[in-house]
C-alpha positions as CSV (number, residue, x, y, z in Angstrom):
1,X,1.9,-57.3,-32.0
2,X,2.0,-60.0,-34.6
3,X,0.7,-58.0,-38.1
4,X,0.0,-59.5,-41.4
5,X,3.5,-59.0,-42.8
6,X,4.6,-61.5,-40.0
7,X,2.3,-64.2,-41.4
8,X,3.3,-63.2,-45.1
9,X,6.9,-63.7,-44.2
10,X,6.2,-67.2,-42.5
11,X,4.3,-68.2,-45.8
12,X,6.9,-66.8,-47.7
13,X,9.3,-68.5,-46.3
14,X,7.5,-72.3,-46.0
15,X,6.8,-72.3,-49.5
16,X,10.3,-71.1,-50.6
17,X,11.6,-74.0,-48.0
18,X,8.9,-76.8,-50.2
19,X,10.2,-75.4,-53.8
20,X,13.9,-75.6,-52.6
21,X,12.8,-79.0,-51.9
22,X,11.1,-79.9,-54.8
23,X,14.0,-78.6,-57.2
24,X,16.6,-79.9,-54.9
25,X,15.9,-83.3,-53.9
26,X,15.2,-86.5,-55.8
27,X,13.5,-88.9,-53.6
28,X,9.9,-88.8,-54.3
29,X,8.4,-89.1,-51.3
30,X,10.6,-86.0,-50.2
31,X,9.5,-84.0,-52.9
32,X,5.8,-84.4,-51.9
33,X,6.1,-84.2,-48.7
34,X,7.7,-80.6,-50.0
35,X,4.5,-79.7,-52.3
36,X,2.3,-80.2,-49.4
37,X,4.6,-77.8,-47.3
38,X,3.6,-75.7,-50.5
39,X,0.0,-76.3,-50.0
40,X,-0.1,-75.4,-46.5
41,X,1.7,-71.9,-47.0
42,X,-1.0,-70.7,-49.5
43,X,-3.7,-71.7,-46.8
44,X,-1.9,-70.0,-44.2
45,X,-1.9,-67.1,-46.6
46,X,-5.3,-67.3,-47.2
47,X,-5.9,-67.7,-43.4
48,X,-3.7,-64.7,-42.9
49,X,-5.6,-62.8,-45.1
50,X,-9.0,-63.4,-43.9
51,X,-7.8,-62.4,-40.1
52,X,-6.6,-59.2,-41.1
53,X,-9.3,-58.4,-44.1
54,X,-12.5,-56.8,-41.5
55,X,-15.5,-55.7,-42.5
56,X,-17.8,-54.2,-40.3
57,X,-16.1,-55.1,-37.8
58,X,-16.0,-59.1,-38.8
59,X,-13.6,-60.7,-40.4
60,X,-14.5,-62.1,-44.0
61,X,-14.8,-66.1,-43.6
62,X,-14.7,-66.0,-47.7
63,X,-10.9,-67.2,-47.8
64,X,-11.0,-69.4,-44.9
65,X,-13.9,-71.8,-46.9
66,X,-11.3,-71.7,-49.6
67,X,-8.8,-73.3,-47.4
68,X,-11.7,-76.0,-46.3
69,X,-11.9,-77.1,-49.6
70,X,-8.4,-77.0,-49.9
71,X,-7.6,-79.1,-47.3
72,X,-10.2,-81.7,-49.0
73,X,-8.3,-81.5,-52.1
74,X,-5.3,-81.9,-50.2
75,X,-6.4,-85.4,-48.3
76,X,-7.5,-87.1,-51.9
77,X,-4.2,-85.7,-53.3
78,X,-2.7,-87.5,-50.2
79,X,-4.1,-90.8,-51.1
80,X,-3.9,-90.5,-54.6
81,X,-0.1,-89.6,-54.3
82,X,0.3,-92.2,-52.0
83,X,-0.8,-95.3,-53.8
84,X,0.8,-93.6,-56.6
85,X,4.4,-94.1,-55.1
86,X,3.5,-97.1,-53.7
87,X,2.6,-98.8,-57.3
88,X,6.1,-96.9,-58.4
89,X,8.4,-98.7,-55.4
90,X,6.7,-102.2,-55.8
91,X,7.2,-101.7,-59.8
92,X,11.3,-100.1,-59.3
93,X,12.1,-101.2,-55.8
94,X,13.3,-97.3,-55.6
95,X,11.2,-93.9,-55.1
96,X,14.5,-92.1,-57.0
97,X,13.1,-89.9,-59.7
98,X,16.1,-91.4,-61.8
99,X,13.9,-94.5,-61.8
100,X,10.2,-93.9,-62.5
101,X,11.6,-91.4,-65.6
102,X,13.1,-94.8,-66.6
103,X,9.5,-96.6,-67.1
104,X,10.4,-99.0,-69.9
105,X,11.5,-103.0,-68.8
């Protein structure tokens, strides 16, 4: 049987994999790709959570609306992000970190 601890691990372990990421690499498309691995541990948390918090005898569906809205916040951060990077490379000609902390010239 598959208990809370399980999911908590899984989390765990996604979001340990996106901040390994985000420290380790230096492509900047890598390293968002990396924060949204973040995002979607703490829903799956939050999902997590909500499964195994009943009361009488219904789960609590407060958590999971969280994660609703954070997925909303998560699809503007995608565009955002996205034409972001996209200004940076046509600007550079790189998505290195090396060359958008470089922003002079």
């Amino acid at each position: 049987m598959i208990t809370l601890s399980h999911y908590l691990i899984v989390s765990a372990l996604l979001f340990a994999l996106g901040l390994a990421g985000v420290v380790a690499r230096r492509n900047i498309l890598i390293i968002y790709m990396c924060l949204e691995m973040m995002l979607s541990a703490a829903s799956l948390t939050l999902v997590a959570f909500t499964r195994f918090h009943v009361t009488d005898g219904l789960p609590d569906f407060a958590a999971q609306s969280l994660v609703f809205f954070t997925i909303t916040v998560a699809a503007a951060e995608v565009a955002v992000g996205l034409a972001i990077i996209v200004a940076l490379y046509r600007a550079k000609q790189s998505v290195e970190t090396e060359a958008v902390t470089k922003l002079q010239g």
